[in-house]
C-alpha positions as CSV (number, residue, x, y, z in Angstrom):
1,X,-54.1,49.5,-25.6
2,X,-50.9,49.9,-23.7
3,X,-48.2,51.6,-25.1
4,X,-45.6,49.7,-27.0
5,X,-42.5,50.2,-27.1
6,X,-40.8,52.2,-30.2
7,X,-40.1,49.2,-33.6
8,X,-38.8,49.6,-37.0
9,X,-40.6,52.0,-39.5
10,X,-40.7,50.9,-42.5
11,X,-41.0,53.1,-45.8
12,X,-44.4,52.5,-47.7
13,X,-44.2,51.5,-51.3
14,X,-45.5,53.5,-53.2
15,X,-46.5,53.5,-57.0
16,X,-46.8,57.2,-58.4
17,X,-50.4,57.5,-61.1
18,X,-49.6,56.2,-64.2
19,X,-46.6,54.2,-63.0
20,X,-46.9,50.1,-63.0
21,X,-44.2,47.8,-61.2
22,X,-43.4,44.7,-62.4
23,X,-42.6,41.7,-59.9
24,X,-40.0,39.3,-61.1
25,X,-40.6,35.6,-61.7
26,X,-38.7,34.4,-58.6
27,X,-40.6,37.2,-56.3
28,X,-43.9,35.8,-58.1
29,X,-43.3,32.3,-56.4
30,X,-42.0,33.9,-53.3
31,X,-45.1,35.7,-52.7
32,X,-47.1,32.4,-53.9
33,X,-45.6,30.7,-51.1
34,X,-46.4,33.4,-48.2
35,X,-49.9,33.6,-49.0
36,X,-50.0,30.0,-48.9
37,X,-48.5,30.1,-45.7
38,X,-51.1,32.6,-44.5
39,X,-54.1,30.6,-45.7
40,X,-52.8,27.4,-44.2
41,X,-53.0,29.3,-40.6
42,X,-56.2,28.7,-38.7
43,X,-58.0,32.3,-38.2
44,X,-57.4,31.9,-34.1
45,X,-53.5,31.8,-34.6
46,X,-53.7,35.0,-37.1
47,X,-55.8,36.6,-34.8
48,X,-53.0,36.7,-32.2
49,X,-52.5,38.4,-30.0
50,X,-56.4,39.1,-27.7
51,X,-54.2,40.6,-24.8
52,X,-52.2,43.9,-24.4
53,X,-49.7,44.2,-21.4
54,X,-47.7,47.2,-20.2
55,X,-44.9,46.2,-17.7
56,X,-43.0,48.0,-15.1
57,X,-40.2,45.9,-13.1
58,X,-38.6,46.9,-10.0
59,X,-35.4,45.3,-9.3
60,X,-34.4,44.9,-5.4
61,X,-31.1,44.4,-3.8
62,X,-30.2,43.6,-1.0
63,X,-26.4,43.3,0.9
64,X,-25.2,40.0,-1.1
65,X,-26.9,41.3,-4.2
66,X,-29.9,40.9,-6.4
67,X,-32.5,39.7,-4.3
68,X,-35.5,39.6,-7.4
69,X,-37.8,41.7,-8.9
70,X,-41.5,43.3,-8.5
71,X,-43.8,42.8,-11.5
72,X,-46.5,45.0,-12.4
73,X,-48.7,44.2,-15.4
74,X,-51.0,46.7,-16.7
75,X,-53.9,45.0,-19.2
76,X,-55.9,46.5,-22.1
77,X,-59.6,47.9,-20.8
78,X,-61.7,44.8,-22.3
79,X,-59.3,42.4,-20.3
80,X,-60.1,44.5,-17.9
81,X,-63.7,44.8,-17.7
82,X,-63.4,40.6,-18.3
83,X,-61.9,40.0,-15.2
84,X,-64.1,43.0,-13.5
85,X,-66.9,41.0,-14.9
86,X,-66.5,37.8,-13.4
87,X,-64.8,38.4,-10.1
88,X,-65.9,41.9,-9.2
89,X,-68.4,40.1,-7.2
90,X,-70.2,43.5,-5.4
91,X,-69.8,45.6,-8.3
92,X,-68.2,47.9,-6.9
93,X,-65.4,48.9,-8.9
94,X,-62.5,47.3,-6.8
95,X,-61.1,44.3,-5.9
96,X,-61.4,43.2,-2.5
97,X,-59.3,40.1,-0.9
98,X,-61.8,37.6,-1.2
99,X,-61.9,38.8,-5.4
100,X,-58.1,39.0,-5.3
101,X,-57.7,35.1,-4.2
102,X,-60.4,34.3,-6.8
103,X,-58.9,36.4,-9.1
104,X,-55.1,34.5,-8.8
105,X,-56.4,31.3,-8.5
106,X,-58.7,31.3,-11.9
107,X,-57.0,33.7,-13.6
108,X,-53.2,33.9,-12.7
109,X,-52.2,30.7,-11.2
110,X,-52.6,28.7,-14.6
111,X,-49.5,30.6,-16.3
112,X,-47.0,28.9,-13.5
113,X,-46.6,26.2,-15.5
114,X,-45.2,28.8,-18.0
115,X,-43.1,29.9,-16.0
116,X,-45.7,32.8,-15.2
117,X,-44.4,34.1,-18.7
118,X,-41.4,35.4,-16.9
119,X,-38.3,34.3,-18.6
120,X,-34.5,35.0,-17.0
121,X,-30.9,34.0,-18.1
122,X,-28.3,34.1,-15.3
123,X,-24.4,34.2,-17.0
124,X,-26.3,33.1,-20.1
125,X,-28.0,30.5,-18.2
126,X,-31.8,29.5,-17.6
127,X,-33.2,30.2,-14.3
128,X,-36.8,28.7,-14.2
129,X,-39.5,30.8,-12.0
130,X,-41.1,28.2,-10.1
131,X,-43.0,30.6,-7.7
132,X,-43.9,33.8,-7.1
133,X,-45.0,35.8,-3.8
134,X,-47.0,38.7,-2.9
135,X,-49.6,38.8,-5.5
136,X,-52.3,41.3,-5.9
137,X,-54.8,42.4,-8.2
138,X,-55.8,46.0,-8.5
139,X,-58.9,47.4,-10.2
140,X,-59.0,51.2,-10.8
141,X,-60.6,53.5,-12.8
142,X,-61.7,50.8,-14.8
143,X,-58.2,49.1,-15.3
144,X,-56.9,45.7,-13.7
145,X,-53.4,45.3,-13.0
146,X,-51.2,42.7,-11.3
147,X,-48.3,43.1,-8.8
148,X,-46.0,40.3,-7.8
149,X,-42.4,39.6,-6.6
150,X,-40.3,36.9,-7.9
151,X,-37.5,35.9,-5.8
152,X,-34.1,35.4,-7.4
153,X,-31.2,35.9,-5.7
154,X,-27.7,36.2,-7.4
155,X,-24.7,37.2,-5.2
156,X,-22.3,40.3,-6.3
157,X,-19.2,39.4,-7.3
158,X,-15.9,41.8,-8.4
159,X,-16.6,40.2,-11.9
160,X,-19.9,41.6,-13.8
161,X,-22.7,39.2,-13.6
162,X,-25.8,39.6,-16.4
163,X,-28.9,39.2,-15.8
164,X,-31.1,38.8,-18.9
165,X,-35.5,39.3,-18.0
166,X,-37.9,38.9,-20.2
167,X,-41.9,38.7,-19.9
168,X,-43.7,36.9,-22.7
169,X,-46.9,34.4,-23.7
170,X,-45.2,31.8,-25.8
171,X,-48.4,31.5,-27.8
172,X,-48.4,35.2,-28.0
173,X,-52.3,35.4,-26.6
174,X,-50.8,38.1,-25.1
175,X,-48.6,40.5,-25.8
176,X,-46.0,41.8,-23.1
177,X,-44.8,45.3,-23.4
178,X,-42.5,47.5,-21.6
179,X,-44.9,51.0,-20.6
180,X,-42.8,53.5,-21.7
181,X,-42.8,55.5,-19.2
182,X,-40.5,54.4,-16.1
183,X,-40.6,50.8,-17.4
184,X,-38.3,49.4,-14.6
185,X,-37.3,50.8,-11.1
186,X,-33.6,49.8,-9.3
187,X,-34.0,49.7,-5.4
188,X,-31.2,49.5,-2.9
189,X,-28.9,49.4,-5.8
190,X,-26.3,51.9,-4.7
191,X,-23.6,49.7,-2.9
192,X,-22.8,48.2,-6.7
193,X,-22.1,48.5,-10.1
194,X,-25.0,48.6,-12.0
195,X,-25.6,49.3,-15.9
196,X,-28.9,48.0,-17.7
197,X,-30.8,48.7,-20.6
198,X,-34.0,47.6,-22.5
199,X,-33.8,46.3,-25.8
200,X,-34.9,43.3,-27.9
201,X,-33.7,39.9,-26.8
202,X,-32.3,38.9,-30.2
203,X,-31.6,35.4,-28.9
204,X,-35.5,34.6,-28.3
205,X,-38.0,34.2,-31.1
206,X,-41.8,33.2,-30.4
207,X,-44.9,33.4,-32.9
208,X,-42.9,31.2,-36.0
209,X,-39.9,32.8,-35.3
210,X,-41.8,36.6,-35.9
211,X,-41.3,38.0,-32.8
212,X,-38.0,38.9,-30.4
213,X,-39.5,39.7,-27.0
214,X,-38.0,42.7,-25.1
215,X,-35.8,42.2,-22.3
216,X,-34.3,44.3,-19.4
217,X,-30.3,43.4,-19.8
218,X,-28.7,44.0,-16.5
219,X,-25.4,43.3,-14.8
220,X,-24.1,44.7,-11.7
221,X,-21.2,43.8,-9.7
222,X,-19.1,45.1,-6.4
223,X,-17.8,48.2,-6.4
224,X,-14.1,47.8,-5.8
């Protein structure tokens, strides 16, 4: 499974031998009510999520500004040995072009109309990926991952302008981390401003409102 990204701990409870804890009345009902809710779920939405993601991005300038950003997804090893499965035609442990093409058009090019789970805020507002480029599928050492750009170009300005990315399956089939090492590169960056950091995107919720994906928060602007 890929490595997540550091959450909340939360303290255990714990009742000591011999100790009992009484639940109020109104904490009775509450509880009532949330098992209730669980049972109502169908098994295949509790079941969520089947697919674990580690991301890198790499963020590219260029003389205006930002020009977009490289993707790379890193998937879980049964994903992996799915898709090694089915379009690893020659068995023999790699993917060659002919598997690539198969291999984006059966199991990558169905997420466009998701937005290919890639989910950006200019100045607050939505920018909708409608297409990708450079796509490639890589099989090593028994792991698949994807690499693609997605263009997005947003001219440099005096003023700070943010950009807000985020990766994530709005059914939450799969779950979109960022790897914790290196999770995101900055190329050709050094002609502007440029602070960024990755935390949740409060602002987002998906899976009943249970989940706040995490984002890269960047703005950049000239330097004067």
């Amino acid at each position: 499974m890929p490595e997540k990204p550091d959450s909340k701990t939360f303290p255990e409870n714990r009742i000591a031998d011999g100790e009992t804890q009484m639940i109020r009345p109104e904490k009775q009902v509450l509880y009532l009510i949330l098992f209730l809710n669980v049972l109502c779920m169908s098994s295949e939405v509790i079941a969520h999520p089947h697919v674990f993601i580690a991301q890198r991005l790499n963020i590219v300038f260029d003389n205006q500004g930002l020009a977009g950003f490289g993707v790379e997804w890193h998937f879980d090893e049964m994903f992996s040995s799915m898709i090694a499965m089915d379009y690893d035609q020659n068995q023999n442990s790699s993917l060659e072009p002919a598997e690539v093409a198969a291999v984006k058009k059966k199991a990558f090019s169905h997420i466009a109309e998701y937005d290919y789970f890639i989910f950006v805020k200019i100045n607050g507002q939505s920018f909708k990926v409608k297409w990708i480029k450079d796509f490639n599928a890589v099989l090593k050492n028994g792991r698949l991952s994807y690499h693609f750009f997605v263009p997005c170009h947003v001219k440099a300005d005096k003023l700070f302008k943010q950009i807000v990315i985020a990766a994530y399956d709005p059914s939450y089939y799969a779950a979109i981390f960022f790897a914790q090492k290196q999770p995101a590169f900055i190329e050709n960056g050094d002609q502007f401003v440029i602070e960024s950091s990755l935390k949740e995107d409060k602002s987002t919720s998906i899976y009943f409102g249970m989940i706040n994906p995490w984002a890269l928060f960047l703005k950049f602007s000239l330097k004067s």
